[in-house]
C-alpha positions as CSV (number, residue, x, y, z in Angstrom):
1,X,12.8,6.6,-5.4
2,X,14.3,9.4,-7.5
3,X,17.9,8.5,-6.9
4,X,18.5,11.1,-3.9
5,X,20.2,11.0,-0.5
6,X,17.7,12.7,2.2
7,X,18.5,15.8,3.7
8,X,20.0,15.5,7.2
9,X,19.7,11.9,7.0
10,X,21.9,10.7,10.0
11,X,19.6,13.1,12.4
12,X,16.5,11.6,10.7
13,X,18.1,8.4,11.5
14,X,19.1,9.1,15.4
15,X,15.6,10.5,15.7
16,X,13.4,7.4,14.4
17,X,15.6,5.4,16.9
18,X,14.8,7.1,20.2
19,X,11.1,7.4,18.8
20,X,11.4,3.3,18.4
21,X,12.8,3.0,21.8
22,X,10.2,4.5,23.3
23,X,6.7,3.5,23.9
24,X,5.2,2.9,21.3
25,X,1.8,3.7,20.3
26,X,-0.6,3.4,17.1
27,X,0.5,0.7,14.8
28,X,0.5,3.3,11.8
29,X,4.0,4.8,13.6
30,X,5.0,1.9,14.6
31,X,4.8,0.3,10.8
32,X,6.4,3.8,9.2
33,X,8.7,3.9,11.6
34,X,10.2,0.3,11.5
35,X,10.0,0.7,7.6
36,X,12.2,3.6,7.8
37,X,15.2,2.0,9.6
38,X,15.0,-0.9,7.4
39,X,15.5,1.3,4.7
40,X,18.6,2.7,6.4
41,X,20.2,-0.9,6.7
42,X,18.8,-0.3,10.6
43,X,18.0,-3.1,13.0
44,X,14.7,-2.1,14.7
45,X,14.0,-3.0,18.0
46,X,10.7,-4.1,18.5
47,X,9.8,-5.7,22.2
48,X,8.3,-9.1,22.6
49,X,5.2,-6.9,24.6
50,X,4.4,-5.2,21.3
51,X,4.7,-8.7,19.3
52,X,2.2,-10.3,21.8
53,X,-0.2,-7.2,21.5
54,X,-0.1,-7.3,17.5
55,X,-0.6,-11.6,17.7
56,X,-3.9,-10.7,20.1
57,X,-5.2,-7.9,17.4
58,X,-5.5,-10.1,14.4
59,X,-8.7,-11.8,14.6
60,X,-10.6,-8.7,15.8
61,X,-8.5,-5.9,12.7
62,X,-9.2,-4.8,9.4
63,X,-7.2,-5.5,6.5
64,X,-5.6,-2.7,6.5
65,X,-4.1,-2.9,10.1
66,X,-3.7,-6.5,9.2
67,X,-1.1,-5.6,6.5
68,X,0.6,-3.0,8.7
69,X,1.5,-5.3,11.7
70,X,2.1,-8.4,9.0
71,X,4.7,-6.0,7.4
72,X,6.3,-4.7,11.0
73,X,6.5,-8.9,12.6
74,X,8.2,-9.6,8.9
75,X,10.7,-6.7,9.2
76,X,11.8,-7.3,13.4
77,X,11.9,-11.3,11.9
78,X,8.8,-12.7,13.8
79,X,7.8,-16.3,12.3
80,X,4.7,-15.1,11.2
81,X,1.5,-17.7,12.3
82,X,-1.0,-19.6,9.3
83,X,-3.9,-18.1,11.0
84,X,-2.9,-14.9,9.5
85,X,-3.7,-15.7,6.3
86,X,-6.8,-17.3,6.6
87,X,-7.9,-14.4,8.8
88,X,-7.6,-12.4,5.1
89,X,-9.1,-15.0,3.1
90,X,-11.9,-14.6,4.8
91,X,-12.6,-11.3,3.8
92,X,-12.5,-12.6,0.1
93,X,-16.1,-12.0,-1.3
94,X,-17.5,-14.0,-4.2
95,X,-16.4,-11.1,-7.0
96,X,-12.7,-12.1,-6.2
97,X,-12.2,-8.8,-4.7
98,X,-11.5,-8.2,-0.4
99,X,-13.8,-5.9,2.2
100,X,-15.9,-6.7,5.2
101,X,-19.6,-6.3,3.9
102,X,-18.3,-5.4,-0.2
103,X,-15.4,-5.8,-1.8
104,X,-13.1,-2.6,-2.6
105,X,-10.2,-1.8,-4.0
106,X,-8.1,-0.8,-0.9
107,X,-9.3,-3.7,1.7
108,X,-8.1,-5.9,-1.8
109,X,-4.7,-4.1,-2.0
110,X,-4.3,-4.5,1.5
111,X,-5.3,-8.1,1.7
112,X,-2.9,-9.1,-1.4
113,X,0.0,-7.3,0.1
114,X,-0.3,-9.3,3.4
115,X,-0.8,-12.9,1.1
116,X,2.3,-12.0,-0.8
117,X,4.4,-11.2,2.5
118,X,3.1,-14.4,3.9
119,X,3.0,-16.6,0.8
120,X,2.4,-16.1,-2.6
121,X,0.8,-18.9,-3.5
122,X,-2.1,-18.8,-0.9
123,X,-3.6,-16.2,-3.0
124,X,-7.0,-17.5,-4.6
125,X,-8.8,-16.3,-7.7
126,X,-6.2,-14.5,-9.1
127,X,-8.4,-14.0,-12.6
128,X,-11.7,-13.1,-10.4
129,X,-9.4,-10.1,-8.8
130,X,-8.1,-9.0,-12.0
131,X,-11.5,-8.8,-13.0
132,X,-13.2,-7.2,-10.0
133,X,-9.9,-4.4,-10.0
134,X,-10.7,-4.1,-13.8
135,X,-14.3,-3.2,-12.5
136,X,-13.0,-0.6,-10.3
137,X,-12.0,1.3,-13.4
138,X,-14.1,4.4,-14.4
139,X,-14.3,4.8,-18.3
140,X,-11.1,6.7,-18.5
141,X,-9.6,3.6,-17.1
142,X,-9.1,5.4,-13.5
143,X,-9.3,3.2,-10.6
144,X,-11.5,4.0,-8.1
145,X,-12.7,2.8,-4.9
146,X,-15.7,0.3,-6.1
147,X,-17.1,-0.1,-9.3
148,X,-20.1,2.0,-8.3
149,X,-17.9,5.3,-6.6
150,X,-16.4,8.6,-8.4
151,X,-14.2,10.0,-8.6
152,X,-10.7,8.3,-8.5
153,X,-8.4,9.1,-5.7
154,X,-4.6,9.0,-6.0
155,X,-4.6,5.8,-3.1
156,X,-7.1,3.8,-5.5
157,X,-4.9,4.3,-8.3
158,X,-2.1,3.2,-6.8
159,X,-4.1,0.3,-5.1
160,X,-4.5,-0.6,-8.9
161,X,-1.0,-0.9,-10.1
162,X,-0.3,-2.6,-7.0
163,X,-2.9,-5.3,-7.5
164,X,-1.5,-5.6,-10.8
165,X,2.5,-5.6,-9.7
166,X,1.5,-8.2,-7.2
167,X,-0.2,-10.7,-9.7
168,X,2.0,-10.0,-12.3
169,X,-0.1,-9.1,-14.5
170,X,1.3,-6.9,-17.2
171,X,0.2,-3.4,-16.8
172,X,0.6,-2.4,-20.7
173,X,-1.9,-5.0,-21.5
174,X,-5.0,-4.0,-19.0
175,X,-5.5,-0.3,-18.6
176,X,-4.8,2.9,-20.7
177,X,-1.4,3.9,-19.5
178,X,-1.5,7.5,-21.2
179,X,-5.1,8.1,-19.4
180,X,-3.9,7.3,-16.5
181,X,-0.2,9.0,-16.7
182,X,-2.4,12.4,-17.7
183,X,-4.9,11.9,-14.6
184,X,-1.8,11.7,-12.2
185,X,0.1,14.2,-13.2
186,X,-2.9,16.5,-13.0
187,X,-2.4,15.7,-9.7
188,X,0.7,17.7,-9.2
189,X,0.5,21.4,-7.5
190,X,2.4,24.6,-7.8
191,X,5.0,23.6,-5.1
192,X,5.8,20.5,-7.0
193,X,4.1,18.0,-4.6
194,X,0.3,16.2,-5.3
195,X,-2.3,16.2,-4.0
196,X,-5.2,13.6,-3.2
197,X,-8.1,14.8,-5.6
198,X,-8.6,16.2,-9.1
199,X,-10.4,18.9,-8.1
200,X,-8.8,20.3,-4.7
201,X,-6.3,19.3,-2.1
202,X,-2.9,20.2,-0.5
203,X,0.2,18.4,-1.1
204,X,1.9,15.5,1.3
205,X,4.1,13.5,1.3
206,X,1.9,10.1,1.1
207,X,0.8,11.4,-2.0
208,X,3.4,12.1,-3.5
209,X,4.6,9.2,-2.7
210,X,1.6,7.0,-4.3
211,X,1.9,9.8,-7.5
212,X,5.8,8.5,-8.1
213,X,4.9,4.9,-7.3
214,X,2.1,5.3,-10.1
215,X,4.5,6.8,-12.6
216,X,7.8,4.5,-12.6
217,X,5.4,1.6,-12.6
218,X,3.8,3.0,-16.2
219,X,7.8,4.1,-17.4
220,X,6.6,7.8,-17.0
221,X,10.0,9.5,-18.2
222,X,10.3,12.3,-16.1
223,X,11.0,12.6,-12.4
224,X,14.0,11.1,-12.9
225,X,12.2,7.4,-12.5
């Protein structure tokens, strides 16, 4: 995202490879894992055990699981089944927004990133979603979990934008970009990574990743984005 090579990158590289040739446990590894070597130009290897396994998880996971193993079958090239997607529309709650007993913002990032790997087009309600995203806003124009729930976490912002980015939906036109460029970078510690919270919180990597994600998308000028 900023332009750089990683450090050590061939080791990182030969490392994610015996880890993927392994066993493989916990689908979050497997998905950041198999992401990884994409990004590399890498063919990963995924065995036809592990495809079956993620086939006989759908009907019983939640959206966000849903979105990981969608992501990992697209990646490896598995012909991805039609009862995946209406497995996620069926989360889809009269408001427009996704979530097993209420709608929220993450189960409704997570369900729009899975449509939009699937196909586009079976997305419904596109203006109810807008609306229930816009509803997730606090005053400030913060996105936070539910319409109800404070404060705003760097994962519901970014849920946000991506909403947006997946609708296509011009950002500029629907929230206040500077309120939102301020609360993020408010965000940012001492040793130059962010944290999760406004008020207290260590740096990682996931958030910093979610903090720059949130800051090209608005044209932020710095960080080299």
């Amino acid at each position: 995202m900023l332009d750089e090579e990683p450090h050590n990158k061939e080791n990182t590289i030969k490392w994610i490879e015996n880890l993927q040739g392994g066993r493989q446990y916990g689908t979050r590894g497997i998905f950041y894992r198999v992401n990884i070597l994409d990004s590399f130009k890498r063919s990963p290897t995924f065995p036809q055990k592990y495809v079956n396994r993620f086939l006989g998880r759908y009907r019983t996971s939640n959206l966000e699981i849903i979105y990981l193993m969608t992501n990992v079958m697209r990646i490896v090239g598995i012909e991805l089944p039609e009862y995946i997607n209406e497995r996620v529309l069926h989360f889809q709650n009269e408001d427009g927004g996704f979530g097993k007993y209420r709608s929220d913002i993450m189960s409704t990032y997570y369900a729009l990133e899975t449509l939009n790997l699937i196909n586009p087009d079976s997305i419904n309600s596109r203006d109810k979603i807008i609306d229930f995203t816009q509803s997730c806003q606090t005053d400030e124009g913060i996105f936070a979990y539910t319409p109800l729930s404070y404060p705003p976490y760097i994962e519901s912002i970014y849920a946000g934008i991506r909403i947006y980015e997946i609708l296509n939906y011009p950002l500029v036109y629907w929230l206040n970009r500077d309120e939102v460029i301020n609360f993020v970078l408010k965000l940012q510690n001492a040793d130059g990574g962010f944290r999760r919270s406004y008020f207290i919180g260590i740096s990682e990597l996931e958030y910093v990743y979610r903090a720059l994600h949130v800051l090209k998308s608005l044209n932020y000028p710095d960080f080299g984005l």
